[in-house]
N, C-alpha and C positions, 0 to 999 in steps of 0.2 A: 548738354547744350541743345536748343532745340533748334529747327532749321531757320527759323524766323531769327534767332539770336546770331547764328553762322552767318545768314547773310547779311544784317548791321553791323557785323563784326570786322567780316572784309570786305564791307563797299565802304568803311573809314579807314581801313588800310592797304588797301587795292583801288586805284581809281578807274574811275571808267573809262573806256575807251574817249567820250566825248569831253569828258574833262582831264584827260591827261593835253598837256603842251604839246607842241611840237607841229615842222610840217610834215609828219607821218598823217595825223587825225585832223587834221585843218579840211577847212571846205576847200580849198586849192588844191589837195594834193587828192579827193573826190571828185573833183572837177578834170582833171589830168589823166588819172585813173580809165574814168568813163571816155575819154579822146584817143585815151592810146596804155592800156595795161603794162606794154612794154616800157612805158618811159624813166627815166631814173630819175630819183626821187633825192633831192639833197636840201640845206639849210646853210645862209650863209647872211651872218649879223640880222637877224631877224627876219629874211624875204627867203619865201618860196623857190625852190632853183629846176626845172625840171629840161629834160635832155631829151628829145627824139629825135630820128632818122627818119625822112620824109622823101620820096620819089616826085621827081617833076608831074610826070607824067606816067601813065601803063605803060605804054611804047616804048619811049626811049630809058626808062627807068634808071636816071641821072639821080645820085643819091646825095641830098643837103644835108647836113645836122643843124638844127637849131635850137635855142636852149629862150628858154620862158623865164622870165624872173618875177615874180608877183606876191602882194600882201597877201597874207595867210587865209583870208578871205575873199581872194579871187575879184575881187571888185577894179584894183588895178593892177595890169601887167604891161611888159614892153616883149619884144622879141629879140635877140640875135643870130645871125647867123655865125656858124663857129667852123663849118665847112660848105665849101662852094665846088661845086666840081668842074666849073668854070673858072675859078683863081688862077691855073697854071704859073704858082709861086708869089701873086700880087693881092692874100689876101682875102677877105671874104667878099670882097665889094670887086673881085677882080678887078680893078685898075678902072671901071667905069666910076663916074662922079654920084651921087647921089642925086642927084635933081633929075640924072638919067635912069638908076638903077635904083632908087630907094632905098640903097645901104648905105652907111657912113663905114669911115676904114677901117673902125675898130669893128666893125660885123651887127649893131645895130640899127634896126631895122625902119623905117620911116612906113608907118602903116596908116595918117592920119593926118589930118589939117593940126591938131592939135599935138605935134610930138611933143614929147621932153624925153630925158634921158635920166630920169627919176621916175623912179616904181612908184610914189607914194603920190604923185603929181600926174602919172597918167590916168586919162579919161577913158579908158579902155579896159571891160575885164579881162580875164584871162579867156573866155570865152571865145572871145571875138578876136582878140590877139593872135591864138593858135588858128583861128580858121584864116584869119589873112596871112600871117606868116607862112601857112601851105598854098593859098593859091599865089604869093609872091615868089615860092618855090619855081612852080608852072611859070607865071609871070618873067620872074627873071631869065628863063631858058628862052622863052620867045624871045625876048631880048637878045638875046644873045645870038639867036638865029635868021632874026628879020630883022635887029635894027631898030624895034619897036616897043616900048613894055605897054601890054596893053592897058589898059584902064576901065576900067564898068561903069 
């Protein structure tokens, strides 16, 4: 068999990388990859699921976990927060309201004039979801320290 024939042989029975399924090879889980190497990497009924652990701040190095949910191609994502180090037992949203703190109780995060609580329906990639979900990280401690969530 010649090498030309080896390789049409098992790229019909080995699939590529870009055409295998899944959110292993997806552009989301490239996208997630490049933001943070460390983050876990799951699948759940068809949406993207990915897990990091995010510091307020250098200083006071208050540790959030938030988890990204988003279509497989990164186009739309929502955020939640899963831990708060602020809660002290009330929660991810520590006992503040949303309209104060930007999170609802279940740990979902309000990043936008346009929320919803559907991955397929938000107007937000995963791009921009992850970088405001870490400065609401920062965000929510000032809050919590002045009374204040700042705004931009």
């Amino acid at each position: 068999m010649s090498l030309t024939q080896l390789i049409r042989t098992l790229h019909r029975e080995v699939p590529l990388l870009n055409e295998a399924s899944g959110v292993w090879n997806s552009v989301a889980a490239g996208v997630m990859r490049r933001l943070n190497r460390h983050a876990l990497i799951a699948e759940e009924n068809g949406t993207a699921i990915f897990i990091e652990e995010v510091w307020d701040s250098d200083e006071d190095q208050r540790i959030y976990r938030l988890e990204y949910r988003c279509t497989f191609d990164a186009q739309h994502a929502l955020a939640y927060c899963l831990f708060n180090p602020w809660s002290r037992g009330n929660g991810p949203h520590a006992g503040v309201s949303v309209c104060q703190g930007h999170v609802f109780a279940n740990g979902l995060l309000c990043l936008g004039r346009h929320h919803t609580d559907c991955v397929r329906r938000s107007s937000m990639d995963l791009l921009t979801t992850v970088k405001r979900a870490r400065y609401w990280c920062t965000a929510f401690s000032v809050l919590q320290e002045t009374g204040k969530f700042p705004n931009l």
